[in-house]
C-alpha positions in Angstrom: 0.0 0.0 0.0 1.4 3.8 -1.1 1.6 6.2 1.6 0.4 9.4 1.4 3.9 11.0 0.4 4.0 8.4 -2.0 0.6 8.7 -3.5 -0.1 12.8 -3.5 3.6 13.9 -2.8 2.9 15.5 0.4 1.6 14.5 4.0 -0.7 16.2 6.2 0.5 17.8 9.2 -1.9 17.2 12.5 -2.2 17.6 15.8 -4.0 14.8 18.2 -6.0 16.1 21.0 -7.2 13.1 23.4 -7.6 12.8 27.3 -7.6 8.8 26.9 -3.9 7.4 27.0 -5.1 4.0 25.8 -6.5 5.5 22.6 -3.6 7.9 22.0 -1.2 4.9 21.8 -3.4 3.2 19.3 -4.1 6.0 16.6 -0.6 6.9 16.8 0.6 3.5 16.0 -1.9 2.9 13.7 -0.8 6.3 11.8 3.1 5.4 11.9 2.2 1.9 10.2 0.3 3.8 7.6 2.2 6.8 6.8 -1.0 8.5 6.5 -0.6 11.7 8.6 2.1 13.4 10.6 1.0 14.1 13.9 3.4 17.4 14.7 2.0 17.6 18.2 -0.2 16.0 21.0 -2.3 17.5 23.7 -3.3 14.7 26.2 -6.6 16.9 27.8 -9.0 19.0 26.4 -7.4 22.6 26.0 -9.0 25.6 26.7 -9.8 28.1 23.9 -7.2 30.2 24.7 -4.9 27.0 24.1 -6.1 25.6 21.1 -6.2 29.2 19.5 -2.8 29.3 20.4 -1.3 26.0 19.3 -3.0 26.4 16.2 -1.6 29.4 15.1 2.2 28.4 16.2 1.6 25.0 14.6 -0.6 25.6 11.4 -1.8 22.2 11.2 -3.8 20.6 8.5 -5.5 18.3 10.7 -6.7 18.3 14.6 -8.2 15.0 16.0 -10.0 15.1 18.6 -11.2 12.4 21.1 -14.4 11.9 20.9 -14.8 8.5 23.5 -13.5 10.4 26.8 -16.2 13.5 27.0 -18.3 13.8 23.9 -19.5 17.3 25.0 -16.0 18.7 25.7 -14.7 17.3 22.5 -17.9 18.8 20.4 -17.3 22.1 22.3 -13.8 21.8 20.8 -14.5 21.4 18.0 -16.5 24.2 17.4 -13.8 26.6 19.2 -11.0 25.4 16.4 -14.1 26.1 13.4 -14.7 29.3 14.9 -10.8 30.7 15.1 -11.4 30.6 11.0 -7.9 28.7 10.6 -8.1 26.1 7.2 -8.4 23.3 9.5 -10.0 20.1 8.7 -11.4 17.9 12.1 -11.3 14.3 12.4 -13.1 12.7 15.5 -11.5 9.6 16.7 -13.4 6.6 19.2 -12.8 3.3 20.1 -16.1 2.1 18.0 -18.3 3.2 15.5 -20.5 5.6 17.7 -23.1 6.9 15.6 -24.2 9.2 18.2 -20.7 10.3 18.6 -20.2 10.6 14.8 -23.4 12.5 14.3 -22.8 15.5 16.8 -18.7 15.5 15.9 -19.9 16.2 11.9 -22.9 18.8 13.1 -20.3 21.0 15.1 -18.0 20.8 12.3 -16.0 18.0 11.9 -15.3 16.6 8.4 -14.5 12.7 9.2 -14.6 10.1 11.8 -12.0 6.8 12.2 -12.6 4.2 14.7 -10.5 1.5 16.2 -8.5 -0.2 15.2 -7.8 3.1 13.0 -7.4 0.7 9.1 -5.1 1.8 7.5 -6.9 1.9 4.1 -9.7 3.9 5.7 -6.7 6.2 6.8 -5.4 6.5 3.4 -8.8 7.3 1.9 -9.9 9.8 4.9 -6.3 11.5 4.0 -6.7 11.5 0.0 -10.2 13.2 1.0 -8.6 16.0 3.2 -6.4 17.1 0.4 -9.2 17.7 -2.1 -11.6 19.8 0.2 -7.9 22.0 0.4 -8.9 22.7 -3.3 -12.4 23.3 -3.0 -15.2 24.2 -6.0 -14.8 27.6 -7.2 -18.0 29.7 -6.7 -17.1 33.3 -7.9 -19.7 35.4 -6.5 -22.5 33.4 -7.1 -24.7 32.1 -4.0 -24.7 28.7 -2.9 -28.0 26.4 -3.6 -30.3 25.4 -0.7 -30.3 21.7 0.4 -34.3 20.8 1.1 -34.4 17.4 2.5 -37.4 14.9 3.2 -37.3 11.8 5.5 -40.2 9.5 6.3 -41.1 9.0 10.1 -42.6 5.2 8.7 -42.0 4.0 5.1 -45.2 4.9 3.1 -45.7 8.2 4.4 -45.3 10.4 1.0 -41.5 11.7 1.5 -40.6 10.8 -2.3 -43.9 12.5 -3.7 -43.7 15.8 -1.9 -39.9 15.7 -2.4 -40.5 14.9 -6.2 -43.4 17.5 -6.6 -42.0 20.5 -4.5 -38.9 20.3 -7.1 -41.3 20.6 -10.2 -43.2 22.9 -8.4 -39.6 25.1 -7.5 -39.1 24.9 -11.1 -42.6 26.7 -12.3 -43.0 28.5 -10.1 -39.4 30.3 -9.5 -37.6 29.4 -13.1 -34.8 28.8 -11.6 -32.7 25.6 -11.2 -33.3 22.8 -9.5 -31.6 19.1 -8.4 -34.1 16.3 -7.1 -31.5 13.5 -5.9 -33.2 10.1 -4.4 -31.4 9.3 -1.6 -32.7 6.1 -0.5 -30.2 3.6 -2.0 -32.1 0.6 -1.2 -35.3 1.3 -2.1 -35.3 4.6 -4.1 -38.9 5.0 -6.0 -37.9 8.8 -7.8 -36.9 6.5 -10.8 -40.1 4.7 -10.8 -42.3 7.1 -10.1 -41.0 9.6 -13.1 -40.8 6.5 -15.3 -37.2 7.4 -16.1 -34.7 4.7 -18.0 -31.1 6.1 -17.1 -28.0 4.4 -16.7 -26.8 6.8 -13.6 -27.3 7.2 -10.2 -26.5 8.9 -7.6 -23.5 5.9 -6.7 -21.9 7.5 -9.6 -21.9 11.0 -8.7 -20.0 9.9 -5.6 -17.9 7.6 -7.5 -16.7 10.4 -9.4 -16.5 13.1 -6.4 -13.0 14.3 -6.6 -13.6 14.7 -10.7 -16.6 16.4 -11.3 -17.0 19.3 -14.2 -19.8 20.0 -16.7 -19.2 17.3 -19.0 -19.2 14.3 -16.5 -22.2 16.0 -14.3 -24.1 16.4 -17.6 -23.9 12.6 -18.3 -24.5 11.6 -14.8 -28.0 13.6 -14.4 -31.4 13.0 -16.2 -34.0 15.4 -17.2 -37.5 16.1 -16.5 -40.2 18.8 -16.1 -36.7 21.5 -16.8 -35.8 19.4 -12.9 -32.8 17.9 -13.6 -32.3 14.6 -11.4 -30.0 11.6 -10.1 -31.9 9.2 -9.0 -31.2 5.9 -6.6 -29.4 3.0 -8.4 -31.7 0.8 -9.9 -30.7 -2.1 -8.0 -30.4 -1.5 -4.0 -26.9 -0.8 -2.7 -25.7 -1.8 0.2 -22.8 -0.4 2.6 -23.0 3.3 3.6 -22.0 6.2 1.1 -18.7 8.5 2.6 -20.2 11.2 4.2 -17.1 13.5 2.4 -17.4 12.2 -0.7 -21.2 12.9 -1.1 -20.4 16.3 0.9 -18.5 17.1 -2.1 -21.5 15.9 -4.2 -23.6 18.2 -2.7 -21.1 21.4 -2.7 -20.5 20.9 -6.5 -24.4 20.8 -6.9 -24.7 23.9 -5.0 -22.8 25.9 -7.4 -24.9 24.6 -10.3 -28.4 25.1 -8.9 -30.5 27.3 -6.6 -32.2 24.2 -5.3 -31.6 20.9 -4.3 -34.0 18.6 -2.9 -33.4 15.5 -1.2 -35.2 12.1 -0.9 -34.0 10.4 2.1 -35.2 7.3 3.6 -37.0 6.9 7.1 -35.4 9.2 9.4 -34.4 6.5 11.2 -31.6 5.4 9.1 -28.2 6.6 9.9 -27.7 8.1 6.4 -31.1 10.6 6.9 -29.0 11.0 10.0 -25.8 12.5 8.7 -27.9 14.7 5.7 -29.3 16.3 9.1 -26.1 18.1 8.8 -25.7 19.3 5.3 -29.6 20.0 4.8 -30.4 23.8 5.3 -34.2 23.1 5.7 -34.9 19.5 6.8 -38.8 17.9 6.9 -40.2 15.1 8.7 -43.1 13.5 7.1 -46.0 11.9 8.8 -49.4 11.2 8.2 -52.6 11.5 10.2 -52.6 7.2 10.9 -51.9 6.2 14.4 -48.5 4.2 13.7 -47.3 7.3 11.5 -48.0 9.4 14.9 -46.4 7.1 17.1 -43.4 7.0 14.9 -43.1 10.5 14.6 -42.9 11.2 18.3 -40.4 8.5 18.5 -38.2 10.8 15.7 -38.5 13.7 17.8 -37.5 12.4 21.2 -34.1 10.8 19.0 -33.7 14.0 17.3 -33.6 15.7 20.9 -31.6 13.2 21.9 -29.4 13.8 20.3 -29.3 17.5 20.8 -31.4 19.0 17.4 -33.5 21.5 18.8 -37.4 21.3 17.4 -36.3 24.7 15.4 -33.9 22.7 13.2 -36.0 20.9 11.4 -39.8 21.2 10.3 -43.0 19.0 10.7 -45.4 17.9 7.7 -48.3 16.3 8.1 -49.7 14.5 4.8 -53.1 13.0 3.7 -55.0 14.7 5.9 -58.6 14.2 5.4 -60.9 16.6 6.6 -63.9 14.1 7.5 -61.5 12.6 9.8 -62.0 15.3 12.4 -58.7 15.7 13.4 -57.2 19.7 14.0 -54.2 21.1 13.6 -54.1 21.8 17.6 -54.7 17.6 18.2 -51.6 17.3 16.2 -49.6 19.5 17.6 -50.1 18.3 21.1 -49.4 14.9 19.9 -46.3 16.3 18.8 -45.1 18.8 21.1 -44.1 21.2 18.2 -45.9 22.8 15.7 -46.7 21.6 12.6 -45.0 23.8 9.4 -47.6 22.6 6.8 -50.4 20.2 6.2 -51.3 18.4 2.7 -54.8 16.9 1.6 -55.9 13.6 0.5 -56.1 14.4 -2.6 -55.8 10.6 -4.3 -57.5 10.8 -7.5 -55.3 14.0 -8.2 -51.9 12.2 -7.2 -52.9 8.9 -8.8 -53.5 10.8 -12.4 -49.7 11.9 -12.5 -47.9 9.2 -11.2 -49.9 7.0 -13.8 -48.5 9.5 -16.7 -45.6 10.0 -14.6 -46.1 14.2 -14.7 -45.6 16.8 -12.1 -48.8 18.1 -10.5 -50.2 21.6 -11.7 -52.3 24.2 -10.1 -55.7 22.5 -10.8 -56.5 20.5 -8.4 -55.9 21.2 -4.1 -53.1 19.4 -3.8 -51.0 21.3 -7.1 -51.9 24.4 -4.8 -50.9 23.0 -1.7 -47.2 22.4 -3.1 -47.6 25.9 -5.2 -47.6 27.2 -1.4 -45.0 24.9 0.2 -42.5 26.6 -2.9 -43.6 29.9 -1.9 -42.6 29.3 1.6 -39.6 27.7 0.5 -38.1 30.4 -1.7 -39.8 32.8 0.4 -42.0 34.3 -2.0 -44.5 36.8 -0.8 -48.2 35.1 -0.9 -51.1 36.0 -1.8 -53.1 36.0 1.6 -56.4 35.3 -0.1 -54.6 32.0 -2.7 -52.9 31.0 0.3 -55.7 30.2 2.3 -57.2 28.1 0.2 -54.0 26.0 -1.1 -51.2 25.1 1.8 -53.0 24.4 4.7 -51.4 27.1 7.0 -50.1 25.7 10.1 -51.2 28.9 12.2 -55.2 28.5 12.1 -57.4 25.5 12.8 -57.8 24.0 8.9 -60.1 21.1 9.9 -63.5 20.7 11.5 -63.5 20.4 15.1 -66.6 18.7 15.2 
């Protein structure tokens, strides 16, 4: 196996910051086999932020890892001290196992990788060759950066992919500008099916070719529909869990091309809805009114608080409601404990009529107008007050008969 020096003709300086001895012992001799980093320096407790400021600036690392095992709190409060000095230095967490809770809140304060024991050494060469193509990131220029809109399903079924799917179409005519629908659920992705679309690309590919993407090879990889241009989820289901940096860099390339990019994730239960918590800028959970839909969303809220995302991180959507059913918005909301951002109709016949001709919805029928006012809200159109209370049904009033 090539080192790093061998491979890119340089090796990344670090530092290693870790209160466990045990652990420190291990990375470090898992690094000197590998050749993977140079570790210039190691601080054996949690500095202050007068310290780290200070080491970091006589030291000029391009790496810090941080122990994440001893105190994950201190180490996560570290870690956002070194992002906020606004030094060009990439975080690694390090633990003894593969701690999703641990990985999670190291990547939402900032870190941009995680290694586990016993530290591979492969793994170590890949996290490296990573590191040294986010120090050459995408150009931008001057333009703003797309918004990331995700969807994840509190129970399979619930309607993630066709309010992902229409809100993109929607975006499209109703903004003109550019938009990305990517199907993230690689093991049972339906965006492909439901559009009807034959294409030999997926998203696996776009990640395949991270570290390479221009116009020509993005062009290939996407498909076309509505003026939405789309990578949907392999056709056959993928197992094993896509890099987080490598589809980071997926998603920072796409920013530069589009004003939009909405995600299909699966159930937010899955440890890859998990980790888009942290590059989404607006995040939805999507029930419906049915008991078990209910009980599984409270279930994602207590996990997502849990794991410390405040209820103002992320956004409630409540679909197929049906008006007969008697349910209001304020029985829902105490259900949930939160309030609920926007409500969609049961509008079958409507839905069934598109995904048959495998079209987006338009403005005539209730639900068309209900995602007409989800893309208002979204790109933060003004609305009209008298359209709008008769297509999204607006979280802040009663919608639904009480009686």
């Amino acid at each position: 196996m090539q080192s790093v020096v061998a491979t890119f003709g340089t090796e990344l300086t670090a530092i290693l910051i870790s209160n466990d001895r045990e652990l420190t012992e291990e990375f470090t001799s898992a690094v000197d086999r590998a050749r993977s980093f140079q570790i210039i320096s190691i601080l054996k407790t949690y500095p202050n932020r007068q310290t780290v400021e200070l080491r970091l600036r006589q030291l000029q690392p391009d790496i810090a890892f941080v122990d994440l095992a001893s105190d994950l709190s201190s180490a996560c409060e570290l870690i956002a001290w070194i992002n906020e000095t606004g030094a060009n230095i990439n975080i690694v967490g390090i633990h003894r196992n593969n701690n999703s809770e641990a990985l999670l809140l190291s990547l939402r304060n900032g870190a941009k990788d995680f290694l586990f024991a016993p530290f591979d050494a492969a793994v170590q060469l890949e996290i490296a060759e990573r590191l040294l193509r986010l120090k050459t990131p995408v150009p931008t220029g001057n333009k703003d950066l797309g918004q990331v809109i995700g969807f994840a399903s509190t129970k399979p079924g619930s309607g993630a992919s066709t309010i992902s799917a229409q809100l993109a179409f929607t975006l499209k005519r109703t903004t003109g500008k550019k938009v990305l629908l990517i199907d993230f659920d690689l093991m049972g992705g339906t965006i492909g099916f439901y559009l009807k679309l034959n294409h030999p690309y997926s998203l696996l590919d776009a990640v395949e070719h991270s570290s390479r993407l221009n116009a020509a090879v993005w062009g290939s990889l996407v498909t076309h529909t509505a003026g939405v241009d789309i990578l949907p989820a392999p056709e056959l289901p993928a197992a094993g869990e896509v890099p987080s940096d490598r589809l980071h860099a997926v998603l920072q390339y796409a920013r530069v091309l589009y004003d939009w990019i909405v995600v299909d994730l699966p159930s937010v239960f899955t440890r890859s809805s998990l980790l888009m918590l942290t590059e989404c800028d607006t995040m939805y959970l999507v029930s419906t009114s049915e008991l078990p839909s209910l009980h599984l969303a409270r279930k994602a809220i207590g996990m997502l608080s849990n794991l410390g995302l405040g209820k103002e991180q992320y956004k409630l959507i409540v679909n197929r409601i049906n008006r007969k059913e008697g349910i209001g918005l304020a029985d829902l909301e105490k259900i949930f404990g939160m309030s609920v951002g926007c409500m969609f109709p049961n509008d079958y016949f409507s839905l069934h009529r598109v995904v048959t001709l495998g079209q987006p919805l338009g403005p005539d029928c209730e639900l068309g107008r209900a995602f007409e006012g989800l893309a208002r809200q979204t790109s933060g159109a003004q609305n009209d007050e008298k359209k709008r209370n008769t297509t999204l049904l607006d979280a802040s009033r009663p919608v639904l008969s009480q009686t």
